[in-house]
MARBA-444111 format. One record per residue (C-alpha): chain; x, y, z; residue in three letters. Coordinates in steps of 0.1 Angstrom, whole numbers, plus 5000, padded with zeros to 4 digits. Layout:
BEGIN
NODE  chaine     X     Y     Z  residu
NODE       A     X     Y     Z     ALA
...
***
This chain:
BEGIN
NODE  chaine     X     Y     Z  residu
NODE       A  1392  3349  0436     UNK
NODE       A  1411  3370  0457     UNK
NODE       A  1447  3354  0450     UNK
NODE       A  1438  3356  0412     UNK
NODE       A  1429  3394  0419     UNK
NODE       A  1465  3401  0432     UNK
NODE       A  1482  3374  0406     UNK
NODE       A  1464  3353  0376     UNK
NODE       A  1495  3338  0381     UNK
NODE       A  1485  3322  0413     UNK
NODE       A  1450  3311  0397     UNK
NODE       A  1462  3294  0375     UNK
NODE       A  1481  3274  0398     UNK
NODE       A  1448  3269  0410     UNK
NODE       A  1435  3256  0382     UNK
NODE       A  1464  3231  0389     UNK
NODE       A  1445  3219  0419     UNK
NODE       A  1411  3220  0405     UNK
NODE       A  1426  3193  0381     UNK
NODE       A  1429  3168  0410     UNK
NODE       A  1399  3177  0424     UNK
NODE       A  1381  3166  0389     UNK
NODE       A  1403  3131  0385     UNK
NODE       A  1394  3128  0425     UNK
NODE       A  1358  3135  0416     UNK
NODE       A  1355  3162  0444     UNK
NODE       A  1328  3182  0429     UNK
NODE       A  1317  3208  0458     UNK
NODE       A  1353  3215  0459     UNK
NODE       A  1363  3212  0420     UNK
NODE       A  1336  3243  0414     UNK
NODE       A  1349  3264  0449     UNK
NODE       A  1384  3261  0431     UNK
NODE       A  1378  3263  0394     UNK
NODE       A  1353  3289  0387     UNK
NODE       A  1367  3322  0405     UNK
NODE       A  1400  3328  0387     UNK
NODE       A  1385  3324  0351     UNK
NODE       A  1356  3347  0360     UNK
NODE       A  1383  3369  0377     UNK
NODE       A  1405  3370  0346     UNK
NODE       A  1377  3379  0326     UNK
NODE       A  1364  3410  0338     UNK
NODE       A  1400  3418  0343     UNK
NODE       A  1403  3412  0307     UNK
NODE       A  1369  3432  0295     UNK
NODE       A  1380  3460  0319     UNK
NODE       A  1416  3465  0312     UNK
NODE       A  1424  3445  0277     UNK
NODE       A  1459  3438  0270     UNK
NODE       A  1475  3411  0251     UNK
NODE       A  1511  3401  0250     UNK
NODE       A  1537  3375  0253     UNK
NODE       A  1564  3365  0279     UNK
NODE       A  1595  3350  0269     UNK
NODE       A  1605  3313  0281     UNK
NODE       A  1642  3307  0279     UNK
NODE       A  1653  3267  0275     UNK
NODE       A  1663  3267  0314     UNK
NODE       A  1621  3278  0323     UNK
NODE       A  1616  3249  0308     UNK
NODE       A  1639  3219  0315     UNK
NODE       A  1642  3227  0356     UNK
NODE       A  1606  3228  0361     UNK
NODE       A  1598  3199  0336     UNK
NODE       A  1625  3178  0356     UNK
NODE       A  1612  3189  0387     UNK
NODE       A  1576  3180  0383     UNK
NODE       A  1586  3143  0370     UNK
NODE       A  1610  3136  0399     UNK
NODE       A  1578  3144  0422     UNK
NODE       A  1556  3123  0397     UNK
NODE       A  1580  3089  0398     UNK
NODE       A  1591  3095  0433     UNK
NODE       A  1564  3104  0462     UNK
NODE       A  1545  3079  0471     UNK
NODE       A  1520  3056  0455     UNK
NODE       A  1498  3062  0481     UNK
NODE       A  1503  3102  0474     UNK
NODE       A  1479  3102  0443     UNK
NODE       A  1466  3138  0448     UNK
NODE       A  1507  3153  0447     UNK
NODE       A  1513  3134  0418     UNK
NODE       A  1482  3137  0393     UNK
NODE       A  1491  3177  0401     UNK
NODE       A  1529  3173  0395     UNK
NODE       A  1516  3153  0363     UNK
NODE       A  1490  3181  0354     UNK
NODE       A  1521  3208  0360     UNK
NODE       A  1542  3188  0342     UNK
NODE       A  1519  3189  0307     UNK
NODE       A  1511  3228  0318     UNK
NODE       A  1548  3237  0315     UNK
NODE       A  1549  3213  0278     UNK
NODE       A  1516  3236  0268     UNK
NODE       A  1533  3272  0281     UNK
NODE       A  1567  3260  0261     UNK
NODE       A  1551  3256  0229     UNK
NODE       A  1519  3280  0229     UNK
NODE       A  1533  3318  0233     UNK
NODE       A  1511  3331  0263     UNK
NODE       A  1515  3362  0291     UNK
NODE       A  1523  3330  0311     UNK
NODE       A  1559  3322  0298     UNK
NODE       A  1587  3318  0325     UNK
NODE       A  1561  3328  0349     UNK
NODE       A  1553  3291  0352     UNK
NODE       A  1585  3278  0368     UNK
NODE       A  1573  3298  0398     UNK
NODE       A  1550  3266  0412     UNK
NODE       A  1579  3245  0408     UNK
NODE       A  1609  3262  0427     UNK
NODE       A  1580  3269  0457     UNK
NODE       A  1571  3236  0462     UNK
NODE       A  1588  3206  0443     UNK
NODE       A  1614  3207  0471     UNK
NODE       A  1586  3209  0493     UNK
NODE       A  1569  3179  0484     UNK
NODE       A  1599  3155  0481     UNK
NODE       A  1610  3161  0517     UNK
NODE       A  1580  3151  0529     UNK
NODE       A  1580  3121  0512     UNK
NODE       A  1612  3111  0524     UNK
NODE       A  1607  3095  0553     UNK
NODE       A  1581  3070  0536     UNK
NODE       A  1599  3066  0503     UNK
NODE       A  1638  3063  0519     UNK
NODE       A  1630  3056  0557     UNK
NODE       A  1650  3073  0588     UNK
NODE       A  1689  3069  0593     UNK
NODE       A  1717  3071  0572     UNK
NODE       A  1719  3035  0558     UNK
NODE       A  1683  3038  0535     UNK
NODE       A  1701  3064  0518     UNK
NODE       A  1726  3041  0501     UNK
NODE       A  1696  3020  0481     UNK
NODE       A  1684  3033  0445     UNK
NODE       A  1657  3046  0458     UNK
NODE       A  1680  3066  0488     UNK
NODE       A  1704  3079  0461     UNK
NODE       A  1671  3090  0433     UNK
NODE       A  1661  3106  0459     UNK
NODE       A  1692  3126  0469     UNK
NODE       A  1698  3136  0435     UNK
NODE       A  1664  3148  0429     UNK
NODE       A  1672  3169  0462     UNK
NODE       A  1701  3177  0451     UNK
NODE       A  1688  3191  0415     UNK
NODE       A  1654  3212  0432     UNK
NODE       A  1672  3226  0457     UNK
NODE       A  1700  3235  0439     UNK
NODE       A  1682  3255  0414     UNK
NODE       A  1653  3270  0443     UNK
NODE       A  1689  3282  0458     UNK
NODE       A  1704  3292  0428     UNK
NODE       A  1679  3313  0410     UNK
NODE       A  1672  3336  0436     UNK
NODE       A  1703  3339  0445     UNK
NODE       A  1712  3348  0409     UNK
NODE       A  1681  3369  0406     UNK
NODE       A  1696  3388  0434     UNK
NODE       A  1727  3395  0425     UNK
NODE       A  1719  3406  0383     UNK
NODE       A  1690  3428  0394     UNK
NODE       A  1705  3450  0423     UNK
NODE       A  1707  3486  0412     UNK
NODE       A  1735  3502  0410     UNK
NODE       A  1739  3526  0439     UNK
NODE       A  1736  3555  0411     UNK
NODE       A  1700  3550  0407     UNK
NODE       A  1697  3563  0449     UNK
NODE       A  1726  3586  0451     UNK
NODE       A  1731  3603  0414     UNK
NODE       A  1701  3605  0404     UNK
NODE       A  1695  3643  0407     UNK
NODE       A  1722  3655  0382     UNK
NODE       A  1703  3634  0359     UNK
NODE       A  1665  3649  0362     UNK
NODE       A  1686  3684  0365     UNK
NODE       A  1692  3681  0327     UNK
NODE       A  1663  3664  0315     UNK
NODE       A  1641  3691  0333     UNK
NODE       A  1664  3716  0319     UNK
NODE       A  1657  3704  0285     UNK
NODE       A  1618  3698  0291     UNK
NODE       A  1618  3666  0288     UNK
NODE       A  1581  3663  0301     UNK
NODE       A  1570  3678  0268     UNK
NODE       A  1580  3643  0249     UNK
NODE       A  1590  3605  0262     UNK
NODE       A  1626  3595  0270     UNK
NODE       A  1644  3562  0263     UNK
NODE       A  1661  3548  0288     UNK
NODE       A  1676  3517  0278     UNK
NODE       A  1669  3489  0306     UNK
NODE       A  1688  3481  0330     UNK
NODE       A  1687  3443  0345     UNK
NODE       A  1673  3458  0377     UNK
NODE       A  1644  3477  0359     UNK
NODE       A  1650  3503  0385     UNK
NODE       A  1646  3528  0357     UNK
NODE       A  1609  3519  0356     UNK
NODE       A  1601  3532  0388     UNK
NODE       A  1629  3558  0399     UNK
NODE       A  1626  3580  0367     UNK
NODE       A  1589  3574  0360     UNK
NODE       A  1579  3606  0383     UNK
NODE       A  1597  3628  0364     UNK
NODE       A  1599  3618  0329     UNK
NODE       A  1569  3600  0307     UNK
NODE       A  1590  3571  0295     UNK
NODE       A  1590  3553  0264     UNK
NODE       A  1592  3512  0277     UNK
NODE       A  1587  3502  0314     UNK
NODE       A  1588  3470  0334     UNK
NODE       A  1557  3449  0318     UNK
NODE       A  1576  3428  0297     UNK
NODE       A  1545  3412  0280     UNK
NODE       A  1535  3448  0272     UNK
NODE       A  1572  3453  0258     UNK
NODE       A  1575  3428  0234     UNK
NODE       A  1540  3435  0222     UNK
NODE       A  1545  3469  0211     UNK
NODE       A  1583  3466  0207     UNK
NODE       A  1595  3438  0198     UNK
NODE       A  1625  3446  0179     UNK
NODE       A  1647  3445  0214     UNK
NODE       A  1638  3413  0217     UNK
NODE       A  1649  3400  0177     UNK
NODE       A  1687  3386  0168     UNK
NODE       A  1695  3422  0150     UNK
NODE       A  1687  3457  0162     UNK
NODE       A  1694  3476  0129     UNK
NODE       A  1706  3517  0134     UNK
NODE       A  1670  3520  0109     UNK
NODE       A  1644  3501  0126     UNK
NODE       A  1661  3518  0162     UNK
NODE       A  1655  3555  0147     UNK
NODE       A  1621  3542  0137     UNK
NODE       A  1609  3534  0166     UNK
NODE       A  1620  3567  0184     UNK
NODE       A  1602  3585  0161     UNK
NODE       A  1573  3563  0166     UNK
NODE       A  1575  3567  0201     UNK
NODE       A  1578  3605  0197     UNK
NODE       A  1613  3594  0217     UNK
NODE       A  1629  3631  0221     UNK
NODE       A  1662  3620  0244     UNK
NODE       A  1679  3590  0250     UNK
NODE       A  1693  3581  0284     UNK
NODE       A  1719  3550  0287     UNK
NODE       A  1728  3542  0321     UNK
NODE       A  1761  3528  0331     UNK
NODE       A  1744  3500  0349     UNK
NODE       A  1743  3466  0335     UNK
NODE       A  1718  3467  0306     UNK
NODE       A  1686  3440  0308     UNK
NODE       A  1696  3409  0295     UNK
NODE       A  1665  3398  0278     UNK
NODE       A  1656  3437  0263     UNK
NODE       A  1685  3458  0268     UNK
NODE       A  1722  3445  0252     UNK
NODE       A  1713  3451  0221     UNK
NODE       A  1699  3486  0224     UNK
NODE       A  1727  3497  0246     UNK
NODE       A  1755  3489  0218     UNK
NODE       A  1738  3508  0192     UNK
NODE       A  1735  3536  0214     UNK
NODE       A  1775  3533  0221     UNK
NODE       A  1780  3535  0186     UNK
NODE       A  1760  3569  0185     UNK
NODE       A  1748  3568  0154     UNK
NODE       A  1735  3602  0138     UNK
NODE       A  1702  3604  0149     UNK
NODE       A  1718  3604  0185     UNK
NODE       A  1738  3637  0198     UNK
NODE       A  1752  3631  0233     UNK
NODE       A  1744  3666  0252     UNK
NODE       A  1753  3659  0283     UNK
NODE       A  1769  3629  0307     UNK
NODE       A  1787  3618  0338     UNK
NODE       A  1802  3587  0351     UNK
NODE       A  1765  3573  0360     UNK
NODE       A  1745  3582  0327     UNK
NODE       A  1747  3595  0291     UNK
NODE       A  1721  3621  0274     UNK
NODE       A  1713  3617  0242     UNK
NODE       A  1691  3641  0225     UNK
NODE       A  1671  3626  0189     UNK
NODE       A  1680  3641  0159     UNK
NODE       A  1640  3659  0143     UNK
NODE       A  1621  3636  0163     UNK
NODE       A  1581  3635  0164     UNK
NODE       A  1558  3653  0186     UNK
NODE       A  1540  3637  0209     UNK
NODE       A  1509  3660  0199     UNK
NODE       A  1504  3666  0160     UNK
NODE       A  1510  3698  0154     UNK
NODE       A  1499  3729  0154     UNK
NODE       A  1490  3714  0189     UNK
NODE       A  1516  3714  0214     UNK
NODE       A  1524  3692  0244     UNK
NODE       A  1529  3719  0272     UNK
NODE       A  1536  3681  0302     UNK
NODE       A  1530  3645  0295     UNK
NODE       A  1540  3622  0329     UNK
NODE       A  1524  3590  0341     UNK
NODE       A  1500  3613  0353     UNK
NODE       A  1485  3620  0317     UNK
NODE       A  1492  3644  0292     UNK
NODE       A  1484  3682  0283     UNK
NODE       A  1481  3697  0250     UNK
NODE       A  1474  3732  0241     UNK
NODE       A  1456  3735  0208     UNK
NODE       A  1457  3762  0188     UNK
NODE       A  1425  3755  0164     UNK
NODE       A  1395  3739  0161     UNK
NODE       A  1400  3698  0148     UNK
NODE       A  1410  3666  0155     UNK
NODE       A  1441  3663  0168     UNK
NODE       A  1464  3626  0173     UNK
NODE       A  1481  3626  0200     UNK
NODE       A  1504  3598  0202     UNK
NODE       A  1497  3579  0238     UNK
NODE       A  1477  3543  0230     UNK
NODE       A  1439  3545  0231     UNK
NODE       A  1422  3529  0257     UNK
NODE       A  1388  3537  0270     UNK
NODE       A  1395  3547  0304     UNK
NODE       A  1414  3573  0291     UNK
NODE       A  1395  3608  0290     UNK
NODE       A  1396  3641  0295     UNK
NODE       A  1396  3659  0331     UNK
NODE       A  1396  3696  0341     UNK
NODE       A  1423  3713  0360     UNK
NODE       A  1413  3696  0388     UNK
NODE       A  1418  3661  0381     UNK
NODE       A  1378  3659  0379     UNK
NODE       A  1365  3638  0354     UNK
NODE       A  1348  3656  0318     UNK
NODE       A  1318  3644  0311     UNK
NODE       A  1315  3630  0271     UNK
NODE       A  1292  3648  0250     UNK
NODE       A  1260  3637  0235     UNK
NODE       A  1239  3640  0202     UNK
NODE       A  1219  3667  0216     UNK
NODE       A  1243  3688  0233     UNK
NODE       A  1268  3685  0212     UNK
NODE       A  1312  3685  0219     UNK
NODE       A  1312  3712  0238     UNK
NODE       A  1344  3704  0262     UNK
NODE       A  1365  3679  0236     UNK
NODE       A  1362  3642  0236     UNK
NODE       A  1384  3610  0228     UNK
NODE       A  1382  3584  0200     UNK
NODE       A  1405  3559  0187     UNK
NODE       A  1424  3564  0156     UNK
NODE       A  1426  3542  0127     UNK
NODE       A  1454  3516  0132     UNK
NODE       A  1487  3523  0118     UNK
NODE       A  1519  3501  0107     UNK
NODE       A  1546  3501  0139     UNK
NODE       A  1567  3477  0130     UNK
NODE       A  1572  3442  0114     UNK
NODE       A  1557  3411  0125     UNK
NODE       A  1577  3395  0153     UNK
NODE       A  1589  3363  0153     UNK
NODE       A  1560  3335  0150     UNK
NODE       A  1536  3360  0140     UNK
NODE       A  1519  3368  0111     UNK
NODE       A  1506  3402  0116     UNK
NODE       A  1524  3434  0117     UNK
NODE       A  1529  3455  0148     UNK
NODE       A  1503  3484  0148     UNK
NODE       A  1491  3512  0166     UNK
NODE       A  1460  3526  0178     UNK
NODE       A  1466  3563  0189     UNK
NODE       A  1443  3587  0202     UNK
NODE       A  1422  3611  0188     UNK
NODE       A  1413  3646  0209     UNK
NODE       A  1385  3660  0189     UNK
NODE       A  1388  3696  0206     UNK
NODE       A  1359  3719  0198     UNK
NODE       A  1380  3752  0203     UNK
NODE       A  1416  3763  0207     UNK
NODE       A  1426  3756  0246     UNK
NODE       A  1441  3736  0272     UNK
NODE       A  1430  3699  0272     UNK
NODE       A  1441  3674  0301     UNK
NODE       A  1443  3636  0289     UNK
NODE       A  1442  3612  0319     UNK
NODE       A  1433  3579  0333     UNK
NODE       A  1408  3582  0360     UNK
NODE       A  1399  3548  0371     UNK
NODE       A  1362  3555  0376     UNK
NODE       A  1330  3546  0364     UNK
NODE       A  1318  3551  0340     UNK
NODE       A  1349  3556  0321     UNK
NODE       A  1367  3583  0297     UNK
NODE       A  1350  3609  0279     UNK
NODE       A  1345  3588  0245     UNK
NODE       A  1333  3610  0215     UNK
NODE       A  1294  3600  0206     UNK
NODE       A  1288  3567  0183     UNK
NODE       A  1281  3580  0149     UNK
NODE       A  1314  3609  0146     UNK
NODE       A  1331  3610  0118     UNK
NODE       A  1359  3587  0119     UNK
NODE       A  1368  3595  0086     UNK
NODE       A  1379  3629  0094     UNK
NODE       A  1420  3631  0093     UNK
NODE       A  1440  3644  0120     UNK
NODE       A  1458  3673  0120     UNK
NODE       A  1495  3665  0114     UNK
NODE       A  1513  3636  0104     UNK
***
């Protein structure tokens, strides 16, 4: 339970195990194994839903599929519990190739840990000691299977390492950077910054700036998934800023992500006419959007929005969208960070509350899919003209969510 708590990646590797343990018919240990990480999973999933999909390039595939056989043909006989679960792995990886899943590429991650593990301790039984076993089919299957899981648990780290490392920008030249966006109150809207392959923008600009994409890529290619399609049109790109409420564009000069970023950064080279460069140095480029959306429909106003939450002054009386996805731990909280109670039947809305707007079209379908992209914003029904804080406070019970039995129907101020 606990290693599914800090990775579901690492239960289902479990589950990996639990397979043996049911062809082994080790019940006492099959239920210890098996049932925490489903049950973990789900309450994650009731608590904090999220669906999405993580990409699996050819290589996710074919290195752990090669790996898991070469441990299934050559450990020993005798070895029955390694090689019904490099077996079981091997049809997992065949499942996570053709089923789309928040898995994806995350399951090579079994396979570069331990297949190199497993057939160097099965050399001694399968080739025998010395130099001269080495020389027999079995000796030379052996050494290229070594030769092929080591390589690559060398390799891709190593290449990891080397095509993720952040510029020394992101430490050093940073400050000229938040200088302008503060300057240009940039806290008011969100700002694109198109990935880098270090995703150091997720977490270096995140304190200062409420950003439009971050570092979950399941998350990304849910909601956009035109970075991740063959063509990034100038049309679908302005789209999606104004459906972001996307206010300024900032392209590093670091190496942009490979999987979510090329694209996106040649169309913003081009500068196309939604785009006016205000400002830039030899580490970053400004651009500001040409009558982009506000994050708050108007007559509100967003007076900050950060990963802290968001704060809208509202003039009147209404519903008002504000354009952050609804999820029901958001709520409202006073200036204090305390959490607002919701209002009920009898006592009426007397401090605002939050409800989920219809869905709207975001985008089209991505590939595979049927359905389009939608969104789900939220709705601040504010009693009176004021100040209202929009945060996440992960407390129970949660948000402040508006009484069963509004009415929905009721259209929000602004677009």
């Amino acid at each position: 339970a606990l290693a599914t708590a800090s990775s579901p990646i690492a239960g289902l590797f479990l589950e990996v195990v639990a397979a043996v343990l049911l062809l082994r018919r080790r019940w006492a240990a099959l239920f210890a194994v098996a049932l925490p990480p489903p049950a973990v999973v789900a309450c994650s999933a009731l608590l904090f839903p999220f669906s999405g999909d993580m990409p699996m390039p050819v290589w996710s595939f074919v290195l752990p599929a090669v790996s898991a056989v070469l441990v299934t043909l050559l450990v020993p006989r005798e070895w029955v519990a390694i090689r019904i679960g490099a077996a079981v792995y091997a049809l997992g990886i065949l499942l996570t190739w053709l089923i789309p899943s928040p898995v994806g590429s995350n399951v090579e991650r079994l396979g570069l840990l331990f297949a190199t593990v497993a057939l160097l301790a099965a050399v001694p039984v399968v080739v025998g000691r010395g130099w001269k076993p080495w020389r027999s089919r079995r000796g030379l299957a052996m050494a290229l299977a070594l030769f092929v899981t080591a390589g690559w648990q060398v390799v891709k780290p190593s290449w990891d390492v080397i095509h993720t490392t952040p510029d020394a920008s992101w430490a050093r030249e940073l400050a000229p950077l938040v200088h302008q966006l503060k300057k240009r109150h940039a806290n008011r809207a969100r700002v694109e910054v198109v990935p880098v392959n270090s995703h150091r923008e997720a977490s270096a600009l995140a304190p200062y700036v409420n950003l439009a994409r971050g570092w979950n890529r399941q998350a990304d290619i849910d909601r956009n998934p035109l970075f991740y399609e063959k063509h990034l049109t100038p049309a679908h790109y302005y789209e999606w800023l104004r459906r972001w409420a996307v206010h300024f564009v900032v392209l590093p000069s670091d190496h942009p992500d490979i999987a979510g970023g090329i694209a996106e950064a040649q169309l913003v080279k081009k500068r196309p006419p939604y785009l006016r460069e205000v400002w830039s140095d030899e580490n970053w480029r400004l651009f500001a959007v040409t009558d982009p959306l506000p994050l708050a429909a108007p007559p509100a106003t967003v007076r900050r929005a950060d990963a802290e939450g968001v704060t809208v002054q509202v003039r009147r009386r209404g519903a008002v969208l504000v354009r952050v996805p609804y999820s029901p731990w958001l709520g409202l909280v006073d200036k204090d960070g305390e959490r607002i109670k919701p209002p009920d039947h009898a006592g009426g809305n007397v401090r605002g509350c939050l409800r989920e707007s219809e869905p709207t079209f975001g985008g089209e379908p991505p590939k595979g899919k049927d359905k389009p992209v939608t969104d789900t914003w939220t709705l601040l029904e504010a009693p009176r003209a004021g100040t209202y804080r929009i945060a996440a406070p992960y407390k129970l019970p949660r948000g402040t969510p508006c009484p069963e039995g509004e009415d929905e129907d009721r259209d929000a101020a602004g677009d």
